[in-house]
DRENNU-548383 format. One record per residue (C-alpha): residue number from 1; chain; x, y negated, z negated. Coordinates in Angstrom, 2 decimals. Example, Ala and Ser with C-alpha at 12.3 -4.5 7.8 and 13.67 -1.06 7.14 Angstrom:
BEGIN
+------+-------+---------+---------+---------+
! resi ! chain !       u !       v !       w !
+------+-------+---------+---------+---------+
!    1 !     A !   12.30 !    4.50 !   -7.80 !
!    2 !     A !   13.67 !    1.06 !   -7.14 !
+------+-------+---------+---------+---------+
// end
This chain:
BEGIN
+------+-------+---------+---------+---------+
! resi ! chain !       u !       v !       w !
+------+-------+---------+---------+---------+
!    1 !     A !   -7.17 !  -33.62 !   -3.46 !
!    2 !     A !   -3.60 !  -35.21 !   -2.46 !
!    3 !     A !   -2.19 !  -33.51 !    0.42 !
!    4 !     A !    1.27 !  -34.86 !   -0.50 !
!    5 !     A !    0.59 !  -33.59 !   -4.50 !
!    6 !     A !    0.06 !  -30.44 !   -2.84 !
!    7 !     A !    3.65 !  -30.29 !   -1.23 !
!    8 !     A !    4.96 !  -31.53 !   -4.26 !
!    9 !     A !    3.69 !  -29.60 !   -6.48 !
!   10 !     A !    4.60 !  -26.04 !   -3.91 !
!   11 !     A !    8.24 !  -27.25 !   -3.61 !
!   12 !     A !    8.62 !  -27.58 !   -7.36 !
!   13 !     A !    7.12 !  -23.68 !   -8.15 !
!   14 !     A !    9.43 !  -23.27 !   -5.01 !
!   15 !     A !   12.51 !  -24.99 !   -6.38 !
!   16 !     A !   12.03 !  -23.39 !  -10.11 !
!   17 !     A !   10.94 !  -20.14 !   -9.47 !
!   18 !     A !   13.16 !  -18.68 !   -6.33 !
!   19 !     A !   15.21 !  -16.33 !   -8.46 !
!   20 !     A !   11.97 !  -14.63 !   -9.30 !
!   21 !     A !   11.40 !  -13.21 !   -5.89 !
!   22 !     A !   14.86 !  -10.67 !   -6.82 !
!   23 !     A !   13.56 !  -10.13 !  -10.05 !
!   24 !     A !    9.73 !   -9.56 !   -8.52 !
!   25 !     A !   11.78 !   -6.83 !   -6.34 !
!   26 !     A !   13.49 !   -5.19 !   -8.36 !
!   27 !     A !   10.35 !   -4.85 !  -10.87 !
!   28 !     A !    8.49 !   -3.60 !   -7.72 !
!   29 !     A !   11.59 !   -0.81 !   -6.81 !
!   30 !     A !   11.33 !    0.06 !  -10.47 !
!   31 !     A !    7.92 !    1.06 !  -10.25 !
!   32 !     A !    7.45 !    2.81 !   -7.28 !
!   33 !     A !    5.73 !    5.18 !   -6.95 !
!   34 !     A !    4.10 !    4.69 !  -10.19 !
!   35 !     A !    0.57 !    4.49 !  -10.48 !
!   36 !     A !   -1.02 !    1.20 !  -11.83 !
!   37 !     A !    2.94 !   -0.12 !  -11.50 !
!   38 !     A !    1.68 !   -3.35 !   -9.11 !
!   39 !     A !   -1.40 !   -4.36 !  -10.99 !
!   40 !     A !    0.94 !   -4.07 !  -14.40 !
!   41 !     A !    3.76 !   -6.00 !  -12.76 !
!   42 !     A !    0.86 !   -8.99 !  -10.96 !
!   43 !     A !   -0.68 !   -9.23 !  -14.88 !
!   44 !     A !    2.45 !   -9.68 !  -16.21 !
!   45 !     A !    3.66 !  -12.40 !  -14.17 !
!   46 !     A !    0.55 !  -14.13 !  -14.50 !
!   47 !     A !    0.61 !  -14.07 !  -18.31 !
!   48 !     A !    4.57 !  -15.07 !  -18.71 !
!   49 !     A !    3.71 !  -18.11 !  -16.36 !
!   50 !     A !    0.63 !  -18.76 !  -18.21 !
!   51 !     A !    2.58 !  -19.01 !  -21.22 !
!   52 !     A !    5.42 !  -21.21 !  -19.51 !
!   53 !     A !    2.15 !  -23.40 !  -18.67 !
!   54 !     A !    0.69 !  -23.04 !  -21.80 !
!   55 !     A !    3.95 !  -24.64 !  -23.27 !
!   56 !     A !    4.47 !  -27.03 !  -20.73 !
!   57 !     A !    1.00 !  -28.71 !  -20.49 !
!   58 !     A !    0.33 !  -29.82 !  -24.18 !
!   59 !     A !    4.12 !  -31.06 !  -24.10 !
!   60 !     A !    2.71 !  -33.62 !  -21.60 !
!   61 !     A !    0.70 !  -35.12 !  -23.80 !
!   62 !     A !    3.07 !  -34.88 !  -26.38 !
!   63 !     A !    2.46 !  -31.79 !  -28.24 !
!   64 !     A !    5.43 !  -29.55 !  -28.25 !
!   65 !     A !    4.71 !  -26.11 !  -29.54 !
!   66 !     A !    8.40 !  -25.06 !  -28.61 !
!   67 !     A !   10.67 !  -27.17 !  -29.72 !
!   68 !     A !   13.96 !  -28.21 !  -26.97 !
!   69 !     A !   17.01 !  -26.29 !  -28.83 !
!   70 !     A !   14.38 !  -22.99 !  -29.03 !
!   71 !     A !   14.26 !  -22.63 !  -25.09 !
!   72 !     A !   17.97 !  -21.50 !  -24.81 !
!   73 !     A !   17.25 !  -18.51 !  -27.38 !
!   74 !     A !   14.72 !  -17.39 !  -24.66 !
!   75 !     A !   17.49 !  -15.55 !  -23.48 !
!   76 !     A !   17.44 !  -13.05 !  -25.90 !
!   77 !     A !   14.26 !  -11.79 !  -24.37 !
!   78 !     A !   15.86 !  -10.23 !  -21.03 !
!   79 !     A !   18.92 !   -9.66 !  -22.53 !
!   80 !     A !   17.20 !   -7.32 !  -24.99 !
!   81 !     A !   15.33 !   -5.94 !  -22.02 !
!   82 !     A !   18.56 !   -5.28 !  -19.89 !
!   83 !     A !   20.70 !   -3.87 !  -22.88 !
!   84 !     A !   17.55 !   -1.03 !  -23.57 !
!   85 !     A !   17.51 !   -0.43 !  -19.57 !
!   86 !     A !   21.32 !    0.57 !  -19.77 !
!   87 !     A !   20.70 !    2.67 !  -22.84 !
!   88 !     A !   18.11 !    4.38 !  -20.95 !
!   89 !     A !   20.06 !    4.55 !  -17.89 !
!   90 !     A !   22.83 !    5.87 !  -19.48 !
!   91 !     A !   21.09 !    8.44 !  -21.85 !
!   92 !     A !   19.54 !   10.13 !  -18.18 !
!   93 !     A !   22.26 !    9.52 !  -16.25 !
!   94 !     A !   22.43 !   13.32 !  -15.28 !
!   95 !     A !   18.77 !   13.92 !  -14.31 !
!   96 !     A !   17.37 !   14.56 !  -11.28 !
!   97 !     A !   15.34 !   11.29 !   -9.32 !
!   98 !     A !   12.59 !   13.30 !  -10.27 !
!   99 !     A !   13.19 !   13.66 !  -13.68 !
!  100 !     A !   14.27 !    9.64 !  -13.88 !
!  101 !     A !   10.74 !    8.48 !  -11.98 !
!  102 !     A !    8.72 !   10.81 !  -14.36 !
!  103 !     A !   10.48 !    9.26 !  -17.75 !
!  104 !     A !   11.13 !    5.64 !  -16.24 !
!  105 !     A !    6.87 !    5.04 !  -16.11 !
!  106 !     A !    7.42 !    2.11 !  -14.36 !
!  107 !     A !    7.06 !   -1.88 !  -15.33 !
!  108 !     A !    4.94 !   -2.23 !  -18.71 !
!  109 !     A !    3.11 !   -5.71 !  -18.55 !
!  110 !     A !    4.89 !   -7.22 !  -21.66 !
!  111 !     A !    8.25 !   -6.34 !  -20.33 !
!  112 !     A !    7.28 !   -8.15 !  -17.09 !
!  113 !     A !    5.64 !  -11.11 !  -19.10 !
!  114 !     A !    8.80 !  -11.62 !  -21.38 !
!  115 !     A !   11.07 !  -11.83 !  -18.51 !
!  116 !     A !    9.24 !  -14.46 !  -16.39 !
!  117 !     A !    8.81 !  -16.80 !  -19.73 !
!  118 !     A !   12.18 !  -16.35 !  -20.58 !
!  119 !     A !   13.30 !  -16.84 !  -17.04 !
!  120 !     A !   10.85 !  -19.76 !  -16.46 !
!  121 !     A !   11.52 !  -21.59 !  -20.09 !
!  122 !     A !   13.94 !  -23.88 !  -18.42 !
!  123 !     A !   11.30 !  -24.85 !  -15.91 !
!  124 !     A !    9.69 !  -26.56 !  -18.93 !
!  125 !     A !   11.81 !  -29.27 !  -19.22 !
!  126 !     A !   11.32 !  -29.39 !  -15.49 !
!  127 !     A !    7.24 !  -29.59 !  -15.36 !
!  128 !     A !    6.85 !  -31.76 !  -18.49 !
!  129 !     A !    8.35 !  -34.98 !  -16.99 !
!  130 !     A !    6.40 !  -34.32 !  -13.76 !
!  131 !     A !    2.92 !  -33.05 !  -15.77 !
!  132 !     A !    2.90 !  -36.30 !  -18.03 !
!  133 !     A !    3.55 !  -38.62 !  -14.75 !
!  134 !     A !    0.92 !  -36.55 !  -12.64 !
!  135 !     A !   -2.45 !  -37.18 !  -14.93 !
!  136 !     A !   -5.06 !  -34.79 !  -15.37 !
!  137 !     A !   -5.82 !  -34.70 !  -11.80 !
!  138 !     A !   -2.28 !  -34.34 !  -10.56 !
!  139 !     A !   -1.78 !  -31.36 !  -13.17 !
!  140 !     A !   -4.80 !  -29.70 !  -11.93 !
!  141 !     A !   -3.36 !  -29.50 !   -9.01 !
!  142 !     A !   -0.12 !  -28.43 !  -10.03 !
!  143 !     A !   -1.46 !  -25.48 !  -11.91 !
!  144 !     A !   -4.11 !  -24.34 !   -9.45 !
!  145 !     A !   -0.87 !  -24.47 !   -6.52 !
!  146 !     A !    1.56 !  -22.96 !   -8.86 !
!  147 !     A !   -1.32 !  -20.09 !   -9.45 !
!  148 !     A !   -1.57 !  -19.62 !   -5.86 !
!  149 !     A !    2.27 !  -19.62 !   -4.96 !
!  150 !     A !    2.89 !  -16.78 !   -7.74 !
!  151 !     A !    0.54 !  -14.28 !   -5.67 !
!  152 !     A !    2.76 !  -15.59 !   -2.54 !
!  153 !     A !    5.85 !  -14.83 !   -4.62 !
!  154 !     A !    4.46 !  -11.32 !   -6.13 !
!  155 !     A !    3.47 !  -10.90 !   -2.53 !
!  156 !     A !    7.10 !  -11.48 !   -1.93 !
!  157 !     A !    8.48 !   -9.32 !   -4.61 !
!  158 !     A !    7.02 !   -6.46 !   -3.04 !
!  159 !     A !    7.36 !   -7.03 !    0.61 !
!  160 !     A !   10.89 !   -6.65 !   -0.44 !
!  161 !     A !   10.81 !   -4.01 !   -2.50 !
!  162 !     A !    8.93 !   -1.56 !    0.16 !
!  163 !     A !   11.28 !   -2.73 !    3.30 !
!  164 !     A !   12.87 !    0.37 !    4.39 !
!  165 !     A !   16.65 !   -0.51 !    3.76 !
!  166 !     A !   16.12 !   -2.70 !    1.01 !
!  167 !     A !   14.03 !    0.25 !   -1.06 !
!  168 !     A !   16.58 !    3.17 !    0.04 !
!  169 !     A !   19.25 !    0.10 !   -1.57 !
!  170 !     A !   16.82 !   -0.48 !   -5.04 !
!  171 !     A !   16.04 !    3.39 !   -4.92 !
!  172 !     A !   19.42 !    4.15 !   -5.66 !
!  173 !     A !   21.04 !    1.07 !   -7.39 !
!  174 !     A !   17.87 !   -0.14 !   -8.90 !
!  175 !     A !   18.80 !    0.85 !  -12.24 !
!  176 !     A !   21.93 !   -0.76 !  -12.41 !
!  177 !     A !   20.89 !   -3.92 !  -10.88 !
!  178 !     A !   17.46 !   -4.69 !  -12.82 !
!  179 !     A !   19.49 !   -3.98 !  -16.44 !
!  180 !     A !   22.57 !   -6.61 !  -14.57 !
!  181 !     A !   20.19 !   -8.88 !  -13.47 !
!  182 !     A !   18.32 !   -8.90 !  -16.77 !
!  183 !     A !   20.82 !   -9.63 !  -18.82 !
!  184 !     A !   22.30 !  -11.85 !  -16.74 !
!  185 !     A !   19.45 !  -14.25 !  -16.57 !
!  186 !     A !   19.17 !  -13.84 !  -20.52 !
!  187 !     A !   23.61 !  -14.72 !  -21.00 !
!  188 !     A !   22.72 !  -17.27 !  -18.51 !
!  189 !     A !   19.85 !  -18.88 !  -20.31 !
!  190 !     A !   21.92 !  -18.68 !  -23.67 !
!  191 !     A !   24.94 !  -19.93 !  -22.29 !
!  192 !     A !   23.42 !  -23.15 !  -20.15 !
!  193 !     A !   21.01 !  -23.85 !  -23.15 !
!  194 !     A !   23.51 !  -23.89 !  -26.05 !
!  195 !     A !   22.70 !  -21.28 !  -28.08 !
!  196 !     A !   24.78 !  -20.39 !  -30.62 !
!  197 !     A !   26.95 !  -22.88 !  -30.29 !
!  198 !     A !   28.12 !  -21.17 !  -26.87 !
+------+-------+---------+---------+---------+
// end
């Protein structure tokens, strides 16, 4: 194994996937407290980057399964996902914290999944360059680092998430900023792709 594929390969998932850490966080603040809420939020990370990879490695070799001017409509995905957190939000805005952590439930996996593709579908154009140059060898090594470096960043998420000033901050803002930060990633992955002409 390369030592200097290695770095490479842990300052790309570095490079393309630092946002995630805030997102990580505020998935973590969402769900605490919630039962099963870290294994639901570590699953779906794993599957949305398993489906960014999943994308990403046949386009390599030259089979897209997602064409170019689709990845901007990603957005739609947390944008969707922010709008129905401000609906909820907003339709238990008087309830107690109680009430709100007994009705929130916490992370599902598919909500967590849908982000992280949509987040990560730019990274595509990113890896598929780098994949196709790498060979088979150099991609193994790319996905088995990238695999590693998303329990670092999950790791990361919820270091975050559980630091005493930083949870008293999500505990009580948390459900303004993940429906902000949601749909700000999804407007911002419409707007820098294209999409609809924007």
């Amino acid at each position: 194994m390369n030592v200097s594929t290695i770095g490479q390969a842990a300052a790309l998932f570095a490079v393309t996937n630092i946002d995630d850490i805030v997102v990580l966080a505020l998935f973590f603040a969402q769900g605490a407290g919630h039962r099963g809420a870290t294994r639901a939020i570590t699953i779906g990370q794993y599957l949305g980057f398993a489906l960014i990879l999943a994308v990403a490695l046949p386009a390599a070799f030259g089979a897209t399964f997602l064409p170019d001017d689709v990845i901007p409509y990603l957005g739609l995905l947390p944008l969707a996902l922010g709008i129905k957190a401000v609906v909820q939000a907003w339709r238990h805005r008087n309830d107690s914290d109680d009430d709100k952590a007994t009705q929130d439930g916490g992370p599902k996996v598919l909500a967590v999944a849908a982000v992280t593709f949509a987040n990560g579908g730019d990274n595509i154009g990113v890896y598929v360059p780098v994949f196709a140059t790498a060979g088979i060898g150099g991609m193994t090594v790319y996905v088995v680092v990238f695999m590693l470096l998303l329990a670092v960043w999950i790791a990361a998420g919820r270091y975050f998430a559980t630091r005493p000033a930083i949870a008293k901050a999500l505990s009580k803002w948390g459900h303004v900023l993940l429906p902000v930060v949601l749909i700000g990633i999804g407007l911002l992955i419409l707007v820098e792709g294209g999409a609809f002409g924007l």
